[in-house]
C-alpha positions as CSV (number, residue, x, y, z in Angstrom):
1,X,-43.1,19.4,-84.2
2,X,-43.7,19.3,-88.0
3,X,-42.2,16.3,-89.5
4,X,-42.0,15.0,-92.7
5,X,-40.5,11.7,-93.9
6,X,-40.2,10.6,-97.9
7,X,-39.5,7.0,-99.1
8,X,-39.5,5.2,-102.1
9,X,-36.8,6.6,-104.2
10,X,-34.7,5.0,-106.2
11,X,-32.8,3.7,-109.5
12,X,-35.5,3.5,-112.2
13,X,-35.3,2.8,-115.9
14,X,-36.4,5.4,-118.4
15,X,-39.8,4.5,-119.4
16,X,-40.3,2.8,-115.7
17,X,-42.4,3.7,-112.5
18,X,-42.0,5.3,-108.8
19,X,-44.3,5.6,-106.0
20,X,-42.7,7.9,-103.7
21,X,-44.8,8.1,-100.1
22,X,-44.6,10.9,-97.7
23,X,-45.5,10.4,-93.9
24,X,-46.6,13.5,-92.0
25,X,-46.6,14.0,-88.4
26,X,-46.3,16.6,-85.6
27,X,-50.1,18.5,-87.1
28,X,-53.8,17.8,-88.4
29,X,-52.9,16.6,-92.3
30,X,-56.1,17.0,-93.1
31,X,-56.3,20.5,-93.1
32,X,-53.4,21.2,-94.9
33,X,-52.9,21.5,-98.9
34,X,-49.4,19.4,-99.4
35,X,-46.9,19.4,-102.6
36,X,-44.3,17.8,-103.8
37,X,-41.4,19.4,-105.2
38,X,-38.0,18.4,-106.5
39,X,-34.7,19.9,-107.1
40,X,-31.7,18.6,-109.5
41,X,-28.5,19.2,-109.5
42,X,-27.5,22.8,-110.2
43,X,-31.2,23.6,-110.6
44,X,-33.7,25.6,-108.4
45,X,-36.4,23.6,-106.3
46,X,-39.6,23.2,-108.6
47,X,-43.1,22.3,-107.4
48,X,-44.1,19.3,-109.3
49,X,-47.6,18.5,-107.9
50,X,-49.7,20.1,-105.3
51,X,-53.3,18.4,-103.7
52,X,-55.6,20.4,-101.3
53,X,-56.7,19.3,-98.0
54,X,-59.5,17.1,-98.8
55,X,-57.6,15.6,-102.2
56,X,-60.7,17.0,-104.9
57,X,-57.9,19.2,-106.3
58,X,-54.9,18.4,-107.4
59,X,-52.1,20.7,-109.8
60,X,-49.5,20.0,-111.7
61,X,-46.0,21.6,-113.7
62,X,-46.5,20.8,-117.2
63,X,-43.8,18.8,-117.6
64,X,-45.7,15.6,-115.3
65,X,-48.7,16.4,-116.4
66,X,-50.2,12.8,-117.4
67,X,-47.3,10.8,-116.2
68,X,-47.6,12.1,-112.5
69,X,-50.5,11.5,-109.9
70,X,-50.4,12.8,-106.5
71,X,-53.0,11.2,-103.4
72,X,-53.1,11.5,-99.8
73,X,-54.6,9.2,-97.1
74,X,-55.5,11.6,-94.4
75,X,-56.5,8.8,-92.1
76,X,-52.7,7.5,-92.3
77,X,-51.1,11.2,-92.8
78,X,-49.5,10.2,-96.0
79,X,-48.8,11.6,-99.0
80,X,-48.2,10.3,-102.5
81,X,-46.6,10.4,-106.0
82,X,-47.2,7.9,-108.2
83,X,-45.0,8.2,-111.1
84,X,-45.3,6.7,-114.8
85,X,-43.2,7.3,-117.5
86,X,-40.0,8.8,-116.1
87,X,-37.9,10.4,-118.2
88,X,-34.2,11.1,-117.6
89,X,-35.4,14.8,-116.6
90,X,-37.3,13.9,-113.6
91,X,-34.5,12.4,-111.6
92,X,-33.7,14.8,-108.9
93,X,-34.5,14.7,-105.2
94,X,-38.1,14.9,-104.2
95,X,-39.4,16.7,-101.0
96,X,-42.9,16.4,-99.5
97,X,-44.0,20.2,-98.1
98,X,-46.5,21.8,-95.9
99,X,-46.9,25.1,-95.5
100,X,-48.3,26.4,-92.0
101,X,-48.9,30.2,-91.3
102,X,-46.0,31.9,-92.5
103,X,-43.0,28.9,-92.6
104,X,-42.8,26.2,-95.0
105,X,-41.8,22.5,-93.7
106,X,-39.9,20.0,-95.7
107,X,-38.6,16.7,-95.5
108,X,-35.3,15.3,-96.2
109,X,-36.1,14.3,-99.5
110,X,-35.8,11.2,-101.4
111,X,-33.5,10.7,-105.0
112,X,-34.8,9.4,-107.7
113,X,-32.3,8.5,-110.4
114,X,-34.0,7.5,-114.0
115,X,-31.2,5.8,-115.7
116,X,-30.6,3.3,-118.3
């Protein structure tokens, strides 16, 4: 089964850095365009960065455009965000996705908090 496992969350200081990591099993990663999205409190889910199977392409919402890089490693099944220049706005919880055929998978998420 699908599985999808985020880490690297955490408390950062506006201004600071995150590198959150996504770990994909349970399907062939390298066929698959993955995103990240987020979601803060009282707000609706948002895709924040999207990269197609073979990484050349890569999106992004304007509001992370130049502070936020996404990357995969298909020979480890992991996804990335690499994240510069937070800003009180980006905390929210942060979900790795994959769509196949008609569903959509997510993991659990991880928080980030921006904070000073």
């Amino acid at each position: 089964q699908v599985q999808l496992v985020e880490s690297g969350g955490g408390l950062v200081q506006p201004g600071g850095s995150l590198r959150l990591s996504c770990s994909a099993s349970g399907f062939t990663f390298s066929s698959y365009l993955m995103s990240w999205y987020r979601q803060a409190p009282g707000k609706e889910r948002e895709l924040v960065a999207s990269i197609t199977s073979g990484g050349d392409n890569t999106n992004y919402a304007d509001s992370v455009k130049g502070r936020f890089t996404i990357s995969r490693d298909n020979a480890k099944s992991t996804l990335y965000l690499q994240m510069n220049s937070l800003k009180p706005d980006d905390a929210a919880v942060y979900y790795c996705s994959v769509l196949r055929v008609i569903r959509r998978f997510w993991g659990q998420g991880t928080q980030v908090t921006v904070s000073s």
